[in-house]
N, C-alpha and C positions, 0 to 999 in steps of 0.2 A: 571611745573613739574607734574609728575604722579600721585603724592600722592595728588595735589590738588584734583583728581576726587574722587567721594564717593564710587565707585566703589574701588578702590584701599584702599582707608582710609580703607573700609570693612577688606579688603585681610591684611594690619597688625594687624586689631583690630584680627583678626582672628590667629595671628602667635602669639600673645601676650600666649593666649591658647596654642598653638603648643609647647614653648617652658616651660610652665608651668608642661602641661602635660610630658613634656621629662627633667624635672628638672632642665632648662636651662635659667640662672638669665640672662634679656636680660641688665639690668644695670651693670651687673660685668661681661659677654659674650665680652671678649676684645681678640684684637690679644696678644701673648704670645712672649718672645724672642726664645723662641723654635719653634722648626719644629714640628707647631700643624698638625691634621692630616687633609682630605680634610672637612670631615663632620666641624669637632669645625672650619674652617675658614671661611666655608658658614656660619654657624650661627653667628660667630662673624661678619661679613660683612650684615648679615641681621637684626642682631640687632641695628648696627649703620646706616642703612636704615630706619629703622622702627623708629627710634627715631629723623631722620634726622640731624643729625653729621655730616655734611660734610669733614668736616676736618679726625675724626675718619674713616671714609667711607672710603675714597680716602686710606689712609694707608692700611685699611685691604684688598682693590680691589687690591692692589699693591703689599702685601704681598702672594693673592693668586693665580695673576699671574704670579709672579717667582714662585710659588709651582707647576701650572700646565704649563708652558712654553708662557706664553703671553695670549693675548686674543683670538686666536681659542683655545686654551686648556680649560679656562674658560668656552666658550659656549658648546664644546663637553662632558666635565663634565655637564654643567647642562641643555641641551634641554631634551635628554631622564629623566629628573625627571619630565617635564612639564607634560609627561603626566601620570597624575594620574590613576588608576585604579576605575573604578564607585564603584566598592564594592572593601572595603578591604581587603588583603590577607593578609591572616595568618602568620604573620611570625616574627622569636625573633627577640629582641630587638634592640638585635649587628649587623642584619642584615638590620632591617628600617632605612633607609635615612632619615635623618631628616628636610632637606630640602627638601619638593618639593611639586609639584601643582601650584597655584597659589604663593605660596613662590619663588620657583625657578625663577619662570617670572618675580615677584620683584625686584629680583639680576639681570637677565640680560636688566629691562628696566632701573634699576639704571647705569649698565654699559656702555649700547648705550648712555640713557642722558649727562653720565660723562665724556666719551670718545667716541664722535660719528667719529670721524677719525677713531678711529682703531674697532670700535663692526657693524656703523651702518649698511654696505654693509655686513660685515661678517654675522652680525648677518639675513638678511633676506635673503641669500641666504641659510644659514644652516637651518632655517626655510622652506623655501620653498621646499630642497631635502626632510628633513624630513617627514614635510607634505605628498608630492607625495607620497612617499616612502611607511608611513603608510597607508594612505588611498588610497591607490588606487584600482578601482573599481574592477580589474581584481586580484583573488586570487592568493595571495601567500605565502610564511613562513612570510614574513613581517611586513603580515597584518592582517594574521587571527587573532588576537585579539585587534582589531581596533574599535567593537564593544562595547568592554568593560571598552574604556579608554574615560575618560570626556572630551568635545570640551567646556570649561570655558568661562563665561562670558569676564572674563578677559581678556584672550588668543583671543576672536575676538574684542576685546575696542583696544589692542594691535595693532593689525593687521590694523586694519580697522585707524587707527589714523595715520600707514606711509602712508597712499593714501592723506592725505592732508598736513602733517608734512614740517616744511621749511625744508627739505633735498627732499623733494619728487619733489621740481622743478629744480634742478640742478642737482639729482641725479633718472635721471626716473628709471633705472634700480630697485631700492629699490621700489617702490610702483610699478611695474608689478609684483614683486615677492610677495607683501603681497597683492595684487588683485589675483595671481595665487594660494596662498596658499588658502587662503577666499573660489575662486573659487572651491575649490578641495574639502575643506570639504561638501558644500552645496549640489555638484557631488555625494560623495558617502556616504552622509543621505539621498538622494531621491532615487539614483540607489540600493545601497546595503541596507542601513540600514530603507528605507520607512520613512523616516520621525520623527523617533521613538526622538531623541534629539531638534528638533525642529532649527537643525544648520541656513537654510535659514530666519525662521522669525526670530532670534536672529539678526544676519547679516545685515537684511533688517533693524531691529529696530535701531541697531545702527548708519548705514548709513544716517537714516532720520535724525538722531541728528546731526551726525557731518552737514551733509549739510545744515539744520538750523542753525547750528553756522556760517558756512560761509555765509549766505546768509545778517548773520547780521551783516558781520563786510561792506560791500557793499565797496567790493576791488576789482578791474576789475583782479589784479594778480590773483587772486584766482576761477580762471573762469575754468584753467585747473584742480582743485584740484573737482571743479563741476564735470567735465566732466568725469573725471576717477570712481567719484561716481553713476554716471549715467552710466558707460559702465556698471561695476561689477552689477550693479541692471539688466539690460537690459538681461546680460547672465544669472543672476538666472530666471530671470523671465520665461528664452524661457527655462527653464527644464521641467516644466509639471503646472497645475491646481492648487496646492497648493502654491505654492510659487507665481503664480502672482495673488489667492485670497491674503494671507500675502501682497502683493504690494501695493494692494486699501485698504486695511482695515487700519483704525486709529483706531487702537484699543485703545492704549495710551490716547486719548482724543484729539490729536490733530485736529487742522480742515482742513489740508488735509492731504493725504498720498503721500507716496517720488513718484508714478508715478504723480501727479499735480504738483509736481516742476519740472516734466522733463517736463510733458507739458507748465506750465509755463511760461520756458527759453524758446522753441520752438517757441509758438505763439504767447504769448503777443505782442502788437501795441500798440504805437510806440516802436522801439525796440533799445537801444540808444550802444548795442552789438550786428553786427549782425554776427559776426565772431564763439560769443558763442552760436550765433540763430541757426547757419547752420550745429554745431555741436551735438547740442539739436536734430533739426531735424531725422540729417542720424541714432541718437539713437533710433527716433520712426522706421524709415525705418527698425533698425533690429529686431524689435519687431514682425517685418511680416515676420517673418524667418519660414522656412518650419521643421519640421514637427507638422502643428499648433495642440492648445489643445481649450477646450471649451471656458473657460473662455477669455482667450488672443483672442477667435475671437470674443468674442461680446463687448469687451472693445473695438477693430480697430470698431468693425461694428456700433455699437449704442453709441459710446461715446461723449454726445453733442459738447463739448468742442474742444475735437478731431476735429470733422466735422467744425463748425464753424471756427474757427484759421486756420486751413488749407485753405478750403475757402474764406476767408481774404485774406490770401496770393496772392491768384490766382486770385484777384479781386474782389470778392466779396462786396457787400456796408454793407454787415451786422455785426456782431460784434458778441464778445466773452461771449455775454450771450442772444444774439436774431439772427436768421436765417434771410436773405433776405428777403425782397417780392418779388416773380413771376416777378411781373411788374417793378421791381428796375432795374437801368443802371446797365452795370457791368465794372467796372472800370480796370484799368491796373493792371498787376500780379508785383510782389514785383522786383525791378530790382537787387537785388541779391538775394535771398533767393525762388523766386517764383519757379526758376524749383527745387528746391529740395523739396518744398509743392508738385508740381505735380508729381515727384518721388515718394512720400511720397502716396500721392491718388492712383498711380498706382499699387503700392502693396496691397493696401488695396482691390482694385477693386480685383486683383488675391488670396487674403485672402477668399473674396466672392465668389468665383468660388471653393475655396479648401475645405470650410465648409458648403455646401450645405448638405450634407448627415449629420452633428451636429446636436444637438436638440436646434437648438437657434429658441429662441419665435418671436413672431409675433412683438412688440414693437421692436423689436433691427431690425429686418426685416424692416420696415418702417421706421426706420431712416437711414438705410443701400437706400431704394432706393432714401429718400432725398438728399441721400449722393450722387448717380448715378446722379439724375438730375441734381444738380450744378453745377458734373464734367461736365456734356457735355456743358454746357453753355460756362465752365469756358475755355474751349477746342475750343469752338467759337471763342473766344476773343483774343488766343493763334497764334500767327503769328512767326512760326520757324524759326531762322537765322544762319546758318549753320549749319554743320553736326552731331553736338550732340544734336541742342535742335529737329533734326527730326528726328533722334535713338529716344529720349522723346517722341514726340510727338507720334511718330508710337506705341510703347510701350504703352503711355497712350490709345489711341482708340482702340487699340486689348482689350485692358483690359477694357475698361468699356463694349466693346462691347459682352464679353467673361462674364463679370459677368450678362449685361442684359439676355444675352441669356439661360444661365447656370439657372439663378432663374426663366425664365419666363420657362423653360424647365420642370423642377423640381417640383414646386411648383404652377404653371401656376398664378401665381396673375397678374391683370387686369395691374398693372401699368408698371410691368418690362416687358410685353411683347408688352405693345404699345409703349412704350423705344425704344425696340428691331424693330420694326416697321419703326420707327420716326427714324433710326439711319443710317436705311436701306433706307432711302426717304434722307436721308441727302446726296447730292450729293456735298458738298465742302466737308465736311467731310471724306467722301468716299475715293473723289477723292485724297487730302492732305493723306491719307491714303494708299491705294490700288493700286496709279497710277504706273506705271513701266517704262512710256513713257516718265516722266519726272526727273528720275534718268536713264536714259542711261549712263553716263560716271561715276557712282556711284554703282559699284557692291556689298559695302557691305549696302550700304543703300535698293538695291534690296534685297539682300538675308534678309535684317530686316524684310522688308513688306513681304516675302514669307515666312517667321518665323513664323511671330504674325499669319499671316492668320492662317497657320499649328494650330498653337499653339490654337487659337479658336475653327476652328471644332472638333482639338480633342486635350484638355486639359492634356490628361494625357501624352500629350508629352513634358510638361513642366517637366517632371523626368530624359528624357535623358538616360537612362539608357537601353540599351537596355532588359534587361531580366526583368524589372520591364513591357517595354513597351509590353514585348509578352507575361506577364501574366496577365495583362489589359486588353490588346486586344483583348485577350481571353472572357472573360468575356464581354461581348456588350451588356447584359442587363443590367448594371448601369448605367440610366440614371439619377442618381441623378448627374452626374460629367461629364455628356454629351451634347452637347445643340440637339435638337430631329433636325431630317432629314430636314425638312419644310424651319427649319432655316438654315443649314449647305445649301441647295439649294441656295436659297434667298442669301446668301454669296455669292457663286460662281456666279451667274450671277450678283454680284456686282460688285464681282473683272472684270468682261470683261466690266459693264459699265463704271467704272473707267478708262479703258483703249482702249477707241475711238470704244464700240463697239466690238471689236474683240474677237474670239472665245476664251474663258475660257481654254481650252481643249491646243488650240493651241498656248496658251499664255506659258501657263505651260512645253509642250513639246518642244518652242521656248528654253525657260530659262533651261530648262534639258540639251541641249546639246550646253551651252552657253561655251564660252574658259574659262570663270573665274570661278575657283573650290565654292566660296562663293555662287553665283547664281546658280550653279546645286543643291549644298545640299539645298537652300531653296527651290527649287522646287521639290525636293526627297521629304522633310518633308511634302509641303501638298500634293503632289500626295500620301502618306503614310496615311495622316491624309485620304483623299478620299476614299482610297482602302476597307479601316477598316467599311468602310457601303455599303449595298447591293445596295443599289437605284442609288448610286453613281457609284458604276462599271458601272452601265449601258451605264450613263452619259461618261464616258471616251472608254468606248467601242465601242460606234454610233459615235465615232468621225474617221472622216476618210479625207484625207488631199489630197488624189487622189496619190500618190506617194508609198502605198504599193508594194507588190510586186504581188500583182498580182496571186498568186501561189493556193489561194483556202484554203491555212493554215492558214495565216494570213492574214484577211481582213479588223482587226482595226490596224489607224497609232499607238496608245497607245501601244497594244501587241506588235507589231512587234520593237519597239522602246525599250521598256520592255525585250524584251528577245534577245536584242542582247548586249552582254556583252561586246563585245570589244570598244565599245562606251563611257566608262570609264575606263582611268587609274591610278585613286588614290586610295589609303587603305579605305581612308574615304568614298570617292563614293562607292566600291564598296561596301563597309558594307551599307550605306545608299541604294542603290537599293537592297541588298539584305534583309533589312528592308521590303519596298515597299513586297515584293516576299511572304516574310514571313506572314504580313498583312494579302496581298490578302489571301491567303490560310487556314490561323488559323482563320478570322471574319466570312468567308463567306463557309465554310463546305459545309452547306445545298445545296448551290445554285449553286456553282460554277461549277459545272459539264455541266447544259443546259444553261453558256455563254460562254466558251473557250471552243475551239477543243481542243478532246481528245490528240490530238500531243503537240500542247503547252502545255496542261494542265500535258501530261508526264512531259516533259522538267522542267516545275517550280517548279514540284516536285521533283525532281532528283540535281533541284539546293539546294531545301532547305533542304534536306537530306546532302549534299555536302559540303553546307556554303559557305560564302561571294564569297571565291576565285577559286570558281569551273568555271572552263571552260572544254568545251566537245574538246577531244582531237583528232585528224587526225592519223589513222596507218601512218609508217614510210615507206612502202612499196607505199603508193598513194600517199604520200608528194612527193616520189622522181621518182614517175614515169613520 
């Protein structure tokens, strides 16, 4: 029951006063044979609450249901009293509600407890409109004085108690709504109100408890009531700085905080759940969710714990409170849970690439590239069997190879660029990576490998966006989020060793006019990634396949290829080459004049003034003559 909590015990000791102060005997506060009014039926109903009367209770809940038409009339009557006003208004006597605040929430947790058939779904779904209703981030009549009303202890013990409640496994619908309600308040005390009620670490504080209570009763049923506690933590956390400082901190005294129980259930060995392991995991996976903040990158970058467990997973011989040695075997990656560890590393690896320009220290840096080196070992060891775990694998080596390159670019330290080095001399690597010759009847496993590459030399096409990509691209002296020229070279004549030798240039202009739409857009994207650096045009400009035309305008196969548009007919190609167009023109300003003929260099500008679907038209008088 509710009242067993002290928190609750509080909230009557507290009504005992309310009804004092309001002249209201809670031992003579009985229902009447009369048609009492709505206020004296709440308080006679909360009086025999307050005293626990079950008997008395049941009667008066039943008396004020035929008063207000059953049980949504009851909860419509008393949600708008939940919320209190922070400061009291002024206002007479005949007019104050005498029920409400944490009283009101009394009556209706008495109600769900006593009739969960008919309050409990009722009751969390009128919760949760509410909820949205009031606080929602975006101003309106509804909400502008959202500020001013108390978000109670109680009202999230409430909340936070249907995400594990025995209704919450048969009845999921009732715990997403008091997770979306949860959700909503912690939304807008960071967005609107700054923090000012402290709604997220109250939230966070409670969650830690209840999931200590589950942890002690050690019931595998209760694995999903973990895990729902775990998502709601996972989405406060990705709101900003504060809320996943509140996540690590044990302020309470405990000795850990609720993110070491997510790591916990994730990593621990032996793991005798690996179903609630692999659901643990994809929880850290969203923790790597874009758009990162400081703290949440040097928790993935330098959290030992983190590093080691994952590492395990993947082989590793060392354990969850000592690192490998160098010289140690590395044993097999986990047969169920291993690719979501290396899922789990590969975002981390693109976490590194995204938080290069933070001001994270030199200690969480060094354990960040201990973290690099294991992967690539761990990546050694890794032998792909069909077509998803070589999506993974591909994904993994773009990504560690994007983080060496990106830190050693950056910050130039001795160890992430001999990484970067070592990764490039790695020719199975490479190859299991970059090859193209041995996915021939696999075009979207091609278009992967011409993804990651893209996605390497120039990271900030992991946004996809185009208007994000052409005010990026604009800007090319950030090379805190670029890997420098030297290396992006060093790539591309990777990609041609990788594949028997053959021209880089002409690998890429192969797969541009390949039949399968998947394989042209990967080779748009790194021929886009290419364009965006001066030294690189060059590189695709000196490339010439003997088969121009000849004509003195065009004498690289790249331009002449580039600038014939009937050569693609989808929406998507054509925006992806018109990318490519775009690129060239806005990175390279300065230069571009003394490498295209003034004719083409018309043309590409006249397409990019035009957009995606411009094509130069023929008079209708030469068509038909």
């Amino acid at each position: 029951p509710i009242f067993r909590c002290p928190l609750m015990r509080s909230v009557v000791q507290d009504s005992r006063r309310l009804f004092r102060n309001n002249n209201i005997d809670m031992a003579t506060a009985t229902p009447t044979t009369t048609d009492p009014s709505t206020e004296e039926a709440l308080a006679s109903l909360f009086a025999f609450v307050g005293n626990q009367d079950r008997g008395a209770a049941a009667k008066s809940r039943h008396l004020l249901e035929s008063k207000l038409d059953g049980a949504a009339g009851v909860i419509q009557a008393l949600l708008p009293r939940v919320w209190q006003p922070t400061a009291p208004v002024q206002t007479s006597p005949s007019t104050t509600p005498t029920i409400q605040g944490d009283h009101a929430l009394a009556i209706i947790i008495h109600c769900v407890e006593a009739n969960p058939t008919a309050y409990m779904s009722l009751t969390s779904n009128a919760v949760r409109r509410d909820v949205e209703k009031r606080f929602a981030t975006k101003k309106s009549d509804d909400n502008e004085n959202a500020a001013d009303l108390q978000v109670t202890d109680a009202l999230i013990l409430a909340l936070a108690k249907l995400l594990v409640g025995p209704n919450s496994e048969t009845q999921v619908g009732i715990a997403t709504n008091a997770q979306a309600a949860l959700l909503t308040l912690c939304i807008w005390d960071h967005d609107v109100n700054i923090g000012k009620k402290f709604v997220a670490k109250r939230v966070l504080s409670t969650l830690e408890t209840l999931w200590t209570h589950l942890q002690q009763q050690k019931k595998r049923e209760l694995s999903a009531a973990q895990m729902r506690i775990a998502a709601l933590m996972v989405n406060i956390c990705v709101l900003g700085d504060e809320e996943m400082h509140f996540a690590l901190s044990n302020e309470d005294g405990n000795t850990e905080c609720i993110i070491d129980k997510l790591l916990n259930l994730a990593l621990q060995q032996p793991n005798d759940d690996p179903l609630l392991q692999m659901s643990a995991l994809d929880q850290l996976e969203l923790l790597t969710a874009q758009p990162m903040h400081l703290k949440r990158a040097i928790f993935l970058l330098g959290n030992d714990l983190l590093r080691r467990g994952l590492m395990c997973l993947v082989g590793s011989e060392g354990s969850l409170t000592q690192d490998a040695k160098l010289d140690d075997e590395w044993g097999e990656m986990d047969p169920i849970n291993g690719a979501a560890s290396l899922r789990v590393l590969t975002e981390i690896c693109r976490v590194g690439v995204s938080s290069t320009s933070m001001a994270i220290g030199e200690d969480t840096m060094s354990k960040f590239h201990e973290l690099l080196q294991s992967f690539q070992r761990a990546l050694h060891n890794f032998q792909p069997q069909g077509e998803l775990e070589r999506l993974s694998f591909i994904h993994a080596v773009s990504s560690l190879f994007a983080s060496c390159s990106i830190v050693a670019s950056s910050t130039n330290p001795s160890s992430a660029l001999a990484m970067t080095n070592d990764i490039l001399q790695d020719t199975n690597l490479l190859h299991e990576w970059l090859s193209l010759h041995s996915r021939v009847a696999q075009p979207k496993l091609k278009s992967a490998v011409l993804c990651s590459m893209a996605q390497v030399m120039e990271p900030t096409l992991w946004q996809g966006e185009q208007d994000k990509i052409r005010s990026i691209s604009i800007d090319t002296s950030n090379s805190d989020v670029r890997p420098n020229d030297s290396i992006v070279i060093q790539l591309f004549h990777a990609f041609s060793t990788a594949n028997n030798r053959e021209d880089s240039t002409e690998l890429l202009l192969t797969s541009a006019k390949s039949p399968f739409v998947e394989v042209r857009l990967g080779a748009y994207s790194v021929l886009q990634a290419l364009v965006m650096r001066g030294v690189c045009i060059r590189l695709l400009l000196l490339y010439n396949d003997g088969t121009s035309s000849g004509s003195g305008t065009c004498q690289s196969s790249f331009l002449e290829w580039l600038l014939r548009k009937e050569n693609e007919s989808t929406s998507e190609g054509k925006q992806a080459k018109y990318q490519i167009v775009d690129a060239l023109l806005s990175c390279n300003a300065g230069i571009i004049r003394g490498l295209i003929p003034e004719k083409a260099l018309c043309e590409l500008e006249v397409w990019k003034e035009k957009g995606p679907h411009y094509a130069k038209t023929i008079p209708w008088d030469m068509a038909t003559e």
